[in-house]
C-alpha positions in Angstrom: 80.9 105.0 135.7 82.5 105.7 132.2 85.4 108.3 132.7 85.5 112.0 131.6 86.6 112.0 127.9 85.4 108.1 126.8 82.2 109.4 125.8 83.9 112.8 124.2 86.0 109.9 121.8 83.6 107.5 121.5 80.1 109.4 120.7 81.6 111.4 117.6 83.4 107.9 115.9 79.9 106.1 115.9 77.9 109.1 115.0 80.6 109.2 111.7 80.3 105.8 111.2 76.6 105.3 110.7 76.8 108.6 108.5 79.3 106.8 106.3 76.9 103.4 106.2 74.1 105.2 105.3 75.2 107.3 102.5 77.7 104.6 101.6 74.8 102.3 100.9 72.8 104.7 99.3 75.9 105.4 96.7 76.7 101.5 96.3 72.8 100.5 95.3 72.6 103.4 93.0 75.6 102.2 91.1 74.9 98.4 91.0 71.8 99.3 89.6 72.7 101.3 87.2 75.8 99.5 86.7 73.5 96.7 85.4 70.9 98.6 83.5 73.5 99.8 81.9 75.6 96.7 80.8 72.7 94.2 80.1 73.1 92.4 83.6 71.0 91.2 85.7 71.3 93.2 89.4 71.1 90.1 91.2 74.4 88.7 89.7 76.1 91.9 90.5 74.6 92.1 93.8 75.6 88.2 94.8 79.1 88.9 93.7 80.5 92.8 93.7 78.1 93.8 96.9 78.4 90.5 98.6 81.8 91.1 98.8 82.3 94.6 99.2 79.8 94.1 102.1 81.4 90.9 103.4 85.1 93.1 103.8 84.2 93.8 107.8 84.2 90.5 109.0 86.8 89.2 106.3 89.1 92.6 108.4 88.3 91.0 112.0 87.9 87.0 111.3 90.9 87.1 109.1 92.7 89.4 111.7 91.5 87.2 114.3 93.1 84.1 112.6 96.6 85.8 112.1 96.3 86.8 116.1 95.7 82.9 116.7 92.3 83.7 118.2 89.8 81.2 116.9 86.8 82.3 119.2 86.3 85.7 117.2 87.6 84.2 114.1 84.8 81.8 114.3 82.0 82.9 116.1 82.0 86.1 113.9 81.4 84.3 111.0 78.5 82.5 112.8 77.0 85.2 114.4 77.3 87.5 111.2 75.6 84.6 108.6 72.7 84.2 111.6 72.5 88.3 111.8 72.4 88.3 107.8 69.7 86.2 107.0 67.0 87.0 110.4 68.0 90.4 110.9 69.0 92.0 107.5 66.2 90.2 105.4 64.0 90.9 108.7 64.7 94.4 108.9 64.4 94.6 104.5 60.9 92.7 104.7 59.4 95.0 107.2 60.4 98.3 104.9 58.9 96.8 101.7 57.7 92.9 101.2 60.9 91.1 99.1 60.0 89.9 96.3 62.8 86.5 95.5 63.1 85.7 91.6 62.6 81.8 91.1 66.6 81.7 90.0 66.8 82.6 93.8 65.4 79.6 95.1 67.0 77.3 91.9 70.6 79.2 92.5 71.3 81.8 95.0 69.8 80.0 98.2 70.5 76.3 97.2 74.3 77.7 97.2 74.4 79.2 100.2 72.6 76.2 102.1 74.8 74.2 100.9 78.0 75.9 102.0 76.6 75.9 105.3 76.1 72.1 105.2 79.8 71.9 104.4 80.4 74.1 107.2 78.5 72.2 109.7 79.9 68.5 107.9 83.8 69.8 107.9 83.5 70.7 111.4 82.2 67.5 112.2 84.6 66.0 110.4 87.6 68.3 112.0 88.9 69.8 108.5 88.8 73.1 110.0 90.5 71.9 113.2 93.1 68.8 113.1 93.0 69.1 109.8 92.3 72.9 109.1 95.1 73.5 106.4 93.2 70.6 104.0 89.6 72.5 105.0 91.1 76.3 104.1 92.2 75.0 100.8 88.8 73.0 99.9 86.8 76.5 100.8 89.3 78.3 98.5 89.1 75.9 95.9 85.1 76.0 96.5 84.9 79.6 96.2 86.9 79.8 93.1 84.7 77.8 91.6 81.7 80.0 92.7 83.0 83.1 91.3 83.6 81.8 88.2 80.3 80.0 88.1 78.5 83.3 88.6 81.1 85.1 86.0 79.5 82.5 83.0 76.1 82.9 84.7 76.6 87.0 83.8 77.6 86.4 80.3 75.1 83.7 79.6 72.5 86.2 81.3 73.6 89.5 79.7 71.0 91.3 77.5 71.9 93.3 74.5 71.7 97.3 75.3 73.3 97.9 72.1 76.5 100.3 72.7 78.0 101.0 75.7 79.2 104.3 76.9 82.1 103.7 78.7 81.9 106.9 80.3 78.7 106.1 82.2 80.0 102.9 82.3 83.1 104.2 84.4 81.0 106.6 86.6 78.7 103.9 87.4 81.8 101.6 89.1 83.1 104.2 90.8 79.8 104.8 92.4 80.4 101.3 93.4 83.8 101.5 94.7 83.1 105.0 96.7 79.6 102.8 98.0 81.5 100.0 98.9 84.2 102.0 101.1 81.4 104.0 102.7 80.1 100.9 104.3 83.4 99.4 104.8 84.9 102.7 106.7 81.8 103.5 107.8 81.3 99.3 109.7 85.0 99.1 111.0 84.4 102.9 113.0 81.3 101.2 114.5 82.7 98.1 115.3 85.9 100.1 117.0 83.4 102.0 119.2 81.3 99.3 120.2 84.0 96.7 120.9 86.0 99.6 123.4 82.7 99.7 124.9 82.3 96.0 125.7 85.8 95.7 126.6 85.7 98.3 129.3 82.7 96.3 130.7 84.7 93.1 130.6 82.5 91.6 128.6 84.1 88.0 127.0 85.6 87.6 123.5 83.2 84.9 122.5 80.2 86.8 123.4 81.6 90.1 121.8 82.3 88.0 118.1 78.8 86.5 118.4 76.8 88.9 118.8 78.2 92.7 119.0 80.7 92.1 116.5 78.9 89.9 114.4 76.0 92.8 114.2 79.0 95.0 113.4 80.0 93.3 110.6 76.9 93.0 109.5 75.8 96.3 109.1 77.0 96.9 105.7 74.2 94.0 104.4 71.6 95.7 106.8 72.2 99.5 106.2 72.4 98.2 101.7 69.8 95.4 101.9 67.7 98.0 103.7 68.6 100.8 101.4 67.7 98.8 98.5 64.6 97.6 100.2 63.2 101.1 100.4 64.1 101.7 96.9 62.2 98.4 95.7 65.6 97.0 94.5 64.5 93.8 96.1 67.6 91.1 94.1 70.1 93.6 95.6 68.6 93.3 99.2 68.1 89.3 98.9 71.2 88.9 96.7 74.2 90.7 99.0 72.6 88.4 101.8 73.1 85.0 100.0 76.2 86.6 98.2 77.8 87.5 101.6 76.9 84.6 103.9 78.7 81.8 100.9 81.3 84.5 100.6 81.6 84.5 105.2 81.7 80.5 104.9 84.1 79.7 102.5 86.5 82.5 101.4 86.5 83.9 105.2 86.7 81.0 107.1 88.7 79.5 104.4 91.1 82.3 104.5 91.3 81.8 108.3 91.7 78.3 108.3 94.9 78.6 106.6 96.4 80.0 110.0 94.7 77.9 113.0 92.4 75.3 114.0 89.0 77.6 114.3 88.0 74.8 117.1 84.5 74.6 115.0 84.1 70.6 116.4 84.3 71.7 120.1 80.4 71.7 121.7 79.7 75.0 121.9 80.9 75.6 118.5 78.9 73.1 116.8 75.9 74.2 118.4 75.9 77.5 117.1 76.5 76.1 113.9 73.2 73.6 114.4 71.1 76.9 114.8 72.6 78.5 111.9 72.0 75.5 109.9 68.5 75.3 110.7 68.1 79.4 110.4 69.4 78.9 106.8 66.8 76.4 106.3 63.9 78.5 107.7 64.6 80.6 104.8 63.1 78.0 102.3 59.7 77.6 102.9 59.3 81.3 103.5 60.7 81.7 99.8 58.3 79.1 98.5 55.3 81.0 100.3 54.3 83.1 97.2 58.4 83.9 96.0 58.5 86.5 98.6 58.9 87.6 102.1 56.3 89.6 103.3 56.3 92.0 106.3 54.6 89.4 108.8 57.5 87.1 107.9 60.4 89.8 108.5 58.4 90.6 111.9 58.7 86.4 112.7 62.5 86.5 111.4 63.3 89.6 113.8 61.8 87.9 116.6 63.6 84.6 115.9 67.0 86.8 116.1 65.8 88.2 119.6 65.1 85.0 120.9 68.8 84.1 119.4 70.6 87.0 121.1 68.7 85.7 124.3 70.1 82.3 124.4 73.8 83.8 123.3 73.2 86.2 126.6 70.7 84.5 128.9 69.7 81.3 127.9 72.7 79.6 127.3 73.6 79.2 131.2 70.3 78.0 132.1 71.1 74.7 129.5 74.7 74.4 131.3 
């Protein structure tokens, strides 16, 4: 039985918090898209880098919080569960509101990158450079994302088309659409995640579990609530881009960030399962891509049910392998 008054605090913070992720969104893909109307840039750019990371800020507050707490089980498994969440559930829940349509600089750029960041993830744990060896492992994801950034900075001039003069006014009101959006979801995120982990810690339920799967889909709600957004507003390189953006963005500035405190205990067996699956999730991704440059609504449905059967073996099925 949940005591008097629980409900009284808890009720109104969630209610606020999904009012702030769904207006929040609604204000950050108005202003990328305008944003890059306006200055001759391609959305998907913008989306892979501002929202990625403005979206990303939730689980970059609770991994890199974890880390500086020394507790590598929500450090970690936040990052995995949230990259999982992003790419069946988000693009799931996006494909079943309007079919996504993915540019061919998707497939040559955006998802080559993020599969291959998650290879590193899965080869450094392996390898114990996020462990033994996790101050050498923070530093290459740095250095990594760095170089990632500034790769998609010269792909935004190289890309920019000519809209003649700018008016920096509009210009101005444009990013602060963005900023305000991005804060929305933020703010908006960390109130849900607050409410739902007092839930699950007043129900005793393990730290593990909670980053895996509640907190993961916490974090994550930013990229469902914009991707979805976007979705419904046929803005399909926002919805596909803050996915790819965010999950390169989880992997190596996150988990590089939090590598720079502890060993994330990513070559342990239970880690480096959950790895595996989010390995071969990302890989899934590919061949629905290459099935006409889109995912359609019948493929979101399959993604969504592949993410149930995931929360099932994080809950259930896990204990019947042991």
């Amino acid at each position: 039985m949940i005591p008097l008054g629980f409900e009284i605090l808890v009720v109104p913070v969630f209610i606020a918090g999904v009012v702030l992720l769904w207006k929040g969104s609604d204000i950050l893909v108005t202003g990328t898209s305008r944003t890059a109307a306006h200055l001759g840039i391609s959305a998907l750019v913008i989306s892979v880098i501002l929202v990625g990371f403005g979206t990303s800020a939730p689980e970059f507050a609770i991994s890199g919080g974890a880390a500086i707490q020394k507790n590598a089980g929500i450090s970690l498994g936040n990052i995995i569960g949230s990259c999982v969440a992003n790419i069946l559930l988000v693009l799931g829940i996006g494909a079943i509101i309007s079919p996504l349509s993915a540019k061919k600089s998707i497939i040559k750029r955006e998802a080559p990158i993020m599969l291959g960041a998650t290879i590193l993830l899965l080869i450094f744990s392996i390898l114990g450079l996020l462990d033994k060896y996790h101050l050498i492992g923070g530093i290459i994801f740095l250095v990594l994302f760095a170089a990632f950034v500034l790769y998609f900075v010269r792909v935004a001039k190289k890309e920019r088309i000519d809209v003649g003069k700018i008016d920096e006014g509009k210009t101005r009101k444009n990013i602060l659409l963005i900023i305000l959006g991005i804060a929305g979801v933020i703010i908006g995120a960390q109130l849900l995640i607050e409410s739902s982990v007092t839930i699950a810690n007043y129900f005793e339920i393990s730290p593990f579990v909670i980053a895996i799967s509640m907190v993961a889909v916490g974090t994550s709600l930013p990229e469902i609530v914009v991707s979805a957004t976007a979705s419904y507003k046929n803005e399909d390189d926002i919805a596909i881009g803050n996915v790819l953006g965010s999950n390169v963005f989880n992997i190596l500035l996150i988990l590089g960030f939090s590598a720079l405190f502890i060993p994330l205990k990513a070559n342990v067996t239970e880690s480096l399962s959950h790895i595996w699956i989010l390995l071969s999730v990302s890989l899934v991704l590919f061949p629905i891509l290459y099935t006409g440059h889109k995912i359609s609504r019948l493929e979101g449905v399959g993604m969504l049910i592949l993410y149930s059967i995931f929360m099932w073996y994080i809950f259930i099925g896990k204990t019947l392998f042991v």
